[in-house]
C-alpha positions as CSV (number, residue, x, y, z in Angstrom):
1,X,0.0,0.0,0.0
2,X,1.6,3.3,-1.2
3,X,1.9,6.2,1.7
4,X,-0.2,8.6,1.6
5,X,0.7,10.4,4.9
6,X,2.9,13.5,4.9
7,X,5.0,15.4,7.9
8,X,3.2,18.9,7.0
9,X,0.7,20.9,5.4
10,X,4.1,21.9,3.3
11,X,5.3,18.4,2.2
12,X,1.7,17.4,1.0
13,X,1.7,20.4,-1.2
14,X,4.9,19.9,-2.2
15,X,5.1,19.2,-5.9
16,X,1.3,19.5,-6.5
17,X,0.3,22.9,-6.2
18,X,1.6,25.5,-9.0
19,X,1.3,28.7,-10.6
20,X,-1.9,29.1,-12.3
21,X,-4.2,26.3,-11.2
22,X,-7.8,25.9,-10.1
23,X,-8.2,24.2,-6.8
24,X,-11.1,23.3,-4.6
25,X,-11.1,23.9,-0.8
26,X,-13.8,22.6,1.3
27,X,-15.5,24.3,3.7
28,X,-19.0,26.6,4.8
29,X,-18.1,29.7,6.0
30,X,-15.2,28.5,8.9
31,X,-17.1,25.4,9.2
32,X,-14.5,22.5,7.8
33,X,-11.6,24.3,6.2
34,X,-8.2,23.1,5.8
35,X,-6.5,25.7,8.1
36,X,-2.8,24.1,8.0
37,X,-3.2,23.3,4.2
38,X,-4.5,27.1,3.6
39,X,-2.0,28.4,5.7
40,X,0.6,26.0,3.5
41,X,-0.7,27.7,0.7
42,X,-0.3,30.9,1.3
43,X,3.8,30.0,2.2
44,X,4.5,28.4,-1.0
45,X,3.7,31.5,-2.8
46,X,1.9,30.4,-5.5
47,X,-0.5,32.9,-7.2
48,X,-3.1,33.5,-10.1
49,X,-5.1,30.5,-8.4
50,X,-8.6,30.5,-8.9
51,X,-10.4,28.7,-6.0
52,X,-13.6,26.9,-5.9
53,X,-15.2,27.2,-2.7
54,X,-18.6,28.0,-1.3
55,X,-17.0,31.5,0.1
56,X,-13.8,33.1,0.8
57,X,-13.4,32.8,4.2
58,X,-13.4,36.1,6.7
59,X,-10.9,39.1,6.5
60,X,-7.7,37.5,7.5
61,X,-8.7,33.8,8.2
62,X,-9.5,30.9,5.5
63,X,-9.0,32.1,2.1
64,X,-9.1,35.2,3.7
65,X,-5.5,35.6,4.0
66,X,-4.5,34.5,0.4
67,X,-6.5,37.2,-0.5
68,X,-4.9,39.5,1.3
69,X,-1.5,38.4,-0.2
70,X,-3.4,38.4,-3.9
71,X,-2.9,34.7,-4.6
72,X,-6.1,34.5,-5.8
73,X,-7.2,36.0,-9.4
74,X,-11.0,34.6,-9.3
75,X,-13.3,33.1,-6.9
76,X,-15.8,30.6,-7.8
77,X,-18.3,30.7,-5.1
78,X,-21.9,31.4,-4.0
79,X,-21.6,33.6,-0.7
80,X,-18.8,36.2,-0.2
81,X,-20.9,38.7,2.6
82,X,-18.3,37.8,5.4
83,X,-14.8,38.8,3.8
84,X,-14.8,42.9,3.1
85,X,-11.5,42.4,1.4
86,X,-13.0,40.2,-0.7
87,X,-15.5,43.0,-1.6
88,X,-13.0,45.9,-2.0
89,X,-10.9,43.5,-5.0
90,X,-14.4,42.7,-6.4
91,X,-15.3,46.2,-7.1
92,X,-12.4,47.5,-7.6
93,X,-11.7,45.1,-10.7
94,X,-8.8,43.6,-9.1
95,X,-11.0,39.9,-8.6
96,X,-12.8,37.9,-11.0
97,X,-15.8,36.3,-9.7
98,X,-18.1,33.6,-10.9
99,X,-21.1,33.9,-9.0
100,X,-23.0,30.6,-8.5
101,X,-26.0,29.2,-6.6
102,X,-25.1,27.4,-4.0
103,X,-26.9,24.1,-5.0
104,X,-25.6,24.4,-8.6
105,X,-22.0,24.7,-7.0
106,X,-22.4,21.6,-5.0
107,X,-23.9,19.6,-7.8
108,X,-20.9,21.1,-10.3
109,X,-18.0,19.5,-8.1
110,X,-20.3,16.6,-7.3
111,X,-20.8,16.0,-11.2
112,X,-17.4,16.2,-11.8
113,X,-16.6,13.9,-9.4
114,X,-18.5,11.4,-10.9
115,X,-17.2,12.5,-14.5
116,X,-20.2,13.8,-15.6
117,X,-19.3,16.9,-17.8
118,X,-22.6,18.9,-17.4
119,X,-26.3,19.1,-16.3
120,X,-29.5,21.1,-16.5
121,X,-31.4,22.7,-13.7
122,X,-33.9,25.1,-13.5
123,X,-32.0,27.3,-10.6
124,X,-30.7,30.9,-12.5
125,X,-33.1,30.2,-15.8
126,X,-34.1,34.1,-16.5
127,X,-31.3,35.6,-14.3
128,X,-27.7,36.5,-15.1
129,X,-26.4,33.1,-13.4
130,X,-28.0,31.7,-17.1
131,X,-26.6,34.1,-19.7
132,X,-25.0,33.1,-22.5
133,X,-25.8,29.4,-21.7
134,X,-27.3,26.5,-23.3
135,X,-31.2,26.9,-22.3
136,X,-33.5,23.7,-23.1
137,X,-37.1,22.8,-22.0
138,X,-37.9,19.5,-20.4
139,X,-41.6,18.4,-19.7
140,X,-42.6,22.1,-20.6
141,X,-40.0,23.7,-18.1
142,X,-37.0,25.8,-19.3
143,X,-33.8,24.5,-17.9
144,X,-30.2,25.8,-18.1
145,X,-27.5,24.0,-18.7
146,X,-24.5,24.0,-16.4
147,X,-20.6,22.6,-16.7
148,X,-19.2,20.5,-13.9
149,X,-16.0,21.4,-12.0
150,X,-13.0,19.2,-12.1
151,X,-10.1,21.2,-10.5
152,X,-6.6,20.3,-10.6
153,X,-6.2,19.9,-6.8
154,X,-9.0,19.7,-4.1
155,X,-7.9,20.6,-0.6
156,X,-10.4,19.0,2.1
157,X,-10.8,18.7,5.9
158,X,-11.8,15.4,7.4
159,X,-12.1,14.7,11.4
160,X,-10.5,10.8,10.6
161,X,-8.7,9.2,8.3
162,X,-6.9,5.3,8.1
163,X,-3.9,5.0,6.8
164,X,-5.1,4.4,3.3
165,X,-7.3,7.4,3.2
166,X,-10.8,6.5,4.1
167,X,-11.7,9.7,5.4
168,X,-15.0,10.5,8.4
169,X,-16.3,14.1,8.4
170,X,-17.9,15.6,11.4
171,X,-21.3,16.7,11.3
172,X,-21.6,19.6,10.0
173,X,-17.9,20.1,9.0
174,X,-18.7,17.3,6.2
175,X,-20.8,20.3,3.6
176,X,-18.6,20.9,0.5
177,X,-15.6,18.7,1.8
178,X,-16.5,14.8,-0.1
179,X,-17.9,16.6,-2.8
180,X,-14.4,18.8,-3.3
181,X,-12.4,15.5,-3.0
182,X,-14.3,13.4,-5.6
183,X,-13.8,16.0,-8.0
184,X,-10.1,16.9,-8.0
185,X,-7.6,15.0,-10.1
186,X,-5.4,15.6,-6.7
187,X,-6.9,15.8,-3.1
188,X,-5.1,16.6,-0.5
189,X,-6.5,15.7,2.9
190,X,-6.2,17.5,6.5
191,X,-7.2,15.9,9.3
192,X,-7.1,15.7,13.5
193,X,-6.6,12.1,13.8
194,X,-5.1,9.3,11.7
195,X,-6.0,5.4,12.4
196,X,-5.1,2.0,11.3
197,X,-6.4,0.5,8.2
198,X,-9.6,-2.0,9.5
199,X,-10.4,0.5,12.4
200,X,-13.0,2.7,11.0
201,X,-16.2,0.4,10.6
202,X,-17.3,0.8,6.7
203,X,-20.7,1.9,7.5
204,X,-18.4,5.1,9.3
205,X,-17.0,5.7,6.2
206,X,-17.8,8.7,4.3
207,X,-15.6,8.7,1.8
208,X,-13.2,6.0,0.3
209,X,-9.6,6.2,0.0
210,X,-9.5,5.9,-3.7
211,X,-10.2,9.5,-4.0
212,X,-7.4,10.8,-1.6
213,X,-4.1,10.7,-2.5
214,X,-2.1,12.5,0.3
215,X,-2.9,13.2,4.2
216,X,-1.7,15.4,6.7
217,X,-2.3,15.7,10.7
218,X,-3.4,19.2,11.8
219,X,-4.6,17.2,15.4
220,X,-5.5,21.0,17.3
221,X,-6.7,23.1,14.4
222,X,-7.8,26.4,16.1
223,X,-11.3,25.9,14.6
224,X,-12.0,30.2,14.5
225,X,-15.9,31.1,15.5
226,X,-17.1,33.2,12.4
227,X,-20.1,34.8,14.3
228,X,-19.8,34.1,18.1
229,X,-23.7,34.8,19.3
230,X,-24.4,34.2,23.2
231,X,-27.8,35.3,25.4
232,X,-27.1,37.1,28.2
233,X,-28.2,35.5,30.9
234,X,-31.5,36.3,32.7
235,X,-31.5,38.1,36.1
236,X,-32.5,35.7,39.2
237,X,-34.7,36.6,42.4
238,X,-32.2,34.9,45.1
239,X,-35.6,35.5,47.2
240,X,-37.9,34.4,45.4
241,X,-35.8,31.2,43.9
242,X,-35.7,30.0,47.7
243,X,-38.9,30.6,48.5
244,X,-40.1,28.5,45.6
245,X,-37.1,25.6,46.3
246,X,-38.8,25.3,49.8
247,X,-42.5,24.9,48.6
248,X,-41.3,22.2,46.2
249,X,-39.6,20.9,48.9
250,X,-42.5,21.1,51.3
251,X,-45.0,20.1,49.2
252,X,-42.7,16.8,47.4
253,X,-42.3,15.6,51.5
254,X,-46.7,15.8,51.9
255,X,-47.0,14.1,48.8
256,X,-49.2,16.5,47.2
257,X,-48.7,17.9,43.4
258,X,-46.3,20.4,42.7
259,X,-48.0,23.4,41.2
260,X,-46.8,23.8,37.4
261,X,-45.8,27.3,37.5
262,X,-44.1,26.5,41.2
263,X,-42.2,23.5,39.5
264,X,-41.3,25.1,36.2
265,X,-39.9,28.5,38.1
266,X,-37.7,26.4,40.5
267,X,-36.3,24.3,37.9
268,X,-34.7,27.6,35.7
C-alpha cells in the first residue's frame, strides 16, 4: 500500500500545487476548512489560483488571508458577505468572480466527481447566473444548462482518516468537503486524527480512500468562530428562587402535586 501520509501541510503540497491552477477547498463559511493546508498555501507562494469554494473565508482567516497576499485571481463561489476584502478586490476590478448558486456549485463538483461533464437545472433560468448558456425545455419547463468542476487539486478537511485514506467528516464540517475531494484530479486531505487500516467500521466511512491521495495531521486546528452569538443571561430573584425551592420541597415531603408554575420557576 503506497503512503499517503505527509509530515506537513508543506510536504503534502509539495510538488502539486503551481502557478496558475484551479483548486477546490472545502469548507462553509469557517465550518471545515483546511487551516494548516490554507496556511501552507499561502507560504509556498503560489499565485493566479482560482479557488472553488462556497466562500472566501473572513478578513484574514480561510481564504481570507491568500487574498490578502493576492494569490487569488478569481473566486468561484456562492456567498462572499463575510470577507470585506473580498468586496474591495471585487469592485475595484482587481477579482474575477463567478457567481453561482449554492446548490448548482455543490452539484458542479459533485458531477465532476463522478465525470459527468454537465447538467441542466432550473435554478438561475431568467437571471444573469443563465446568460449566455445553453437553455432547453424539459416536460414544458426551461432549464439551463450547467458545466461541472473538475479542478486540478481539491484541498479538504476530514475529522479521521486510516492509513489508506478513508476519510470520516464531522457533522456539519462534512458540507462541501466529499464533494471537493471526488472532483479533484489531486486531493489533498487535513485531518485531526489518523487510524489503522480496519479501524473505521465501513458503515463510518464517508468517503473511500480511492479518491485521496495525500494526508496530513493538523490534530488542534484552532477551529475560528465566524459569528460568536451568546444570550445574556436572565436576572435571578435569590428570594424568590428559595422561597419557591422550599415549597417544592414542602409540598414533594406531603406528597401532594407540585404546582406547574411552582415546578417550572424552581427548575430555571
Amino acid at each position: 500500500m503506497a503512503n499517503k501520509i505527509y509530515a506537513s501541510a508543506k510536504e503534502a503540497l509539495a510538488g502539486v500545487v503551481a502557478d496558475g491552477q484551479t483548486l477546490a477547498v472545502g469548507g462553509f463559511g469557517l465550518c471545515g476548512i483546511p487551516e494548516a493546508l490554507i496556511d501552507a498555501l499561502k507560504e509556498s507562494g503560489v499565485k493566479d489560483l482560482t479557488c472553488i469554494s462556497n466562500n472566501a473565508g473572513v478578513d484574514g482567516f480561510g481564504l481570507g488571508k491568500l487574498l490578502e497576499t493576492r494569490q487569488v485571481k478569481k473566486m468561484v463561489a456562492s456567498y462572499v458577505g463575510e470577507n470585506k476584502e473580498f468586496e474591495r478586490q471585487y469592485l475595484a476590478g482587481e477579482l474575477e468572480l463567478e457567481f453561482t448558486p449554492q446548490g448548482t456549485l455543490a452539484e458542479k463538483l459533485r458531477a465532476g466527481g463522478a465525470g459527468i461533464p454537465a447538467f441542466f437545472t432550473k435554478t438561475g433560468v431568467g437571471t444573469l447566473v443563465a446568460e449566455g448558456k445553453e437553455l432547453r425545455e424539459f416536460d414544458g419547463e426551461t432549464y439551463v444548462m450547467e458545466r461541472s468542476l473538475v479542478p486540478d487539486v481539491a484541498l479538504v478537511k476530514a475529522d479521521v482518516a486510516d492509513k489508506s485514506g478513508n476519510l470520516r467528516f464531522r457533522l456539519t464540517a462534512r458540507n462541501f468537503n466529499p464533494a471537493a475531494a471526488m472532483a479533484g484530479k489531486v486531493c489533498i486531505v487535513e485531518v485531526e486524527k489518523i487510524v489503522e487500516v480496519g479501524e473505521l467500521a465501513p458503515d463510518d466511512i464517508h468517503l473511500p480512500g480511492i479518491y485521496v491521495h495525500r494526508i496530513v495531521l493538523n490534530a488542534t486546528p484552532e477551529k475560528r468562530i465566524e459569528k460568536r452569538t451568546v444570550s445574556a443571561a436572565a436576572p435571578v430573584d435569590a428570594a424568590a428562587a428559595k422561597v419557591e425551592a422550599q415549597a417544592v420541597i414542602a409540598q414533594a415531603a406531603a406528597g401532594t402535586e407540585v404546582p406547574a408554575t411552582v415546578k417550572n420557576n424552581a427548575s430555571k
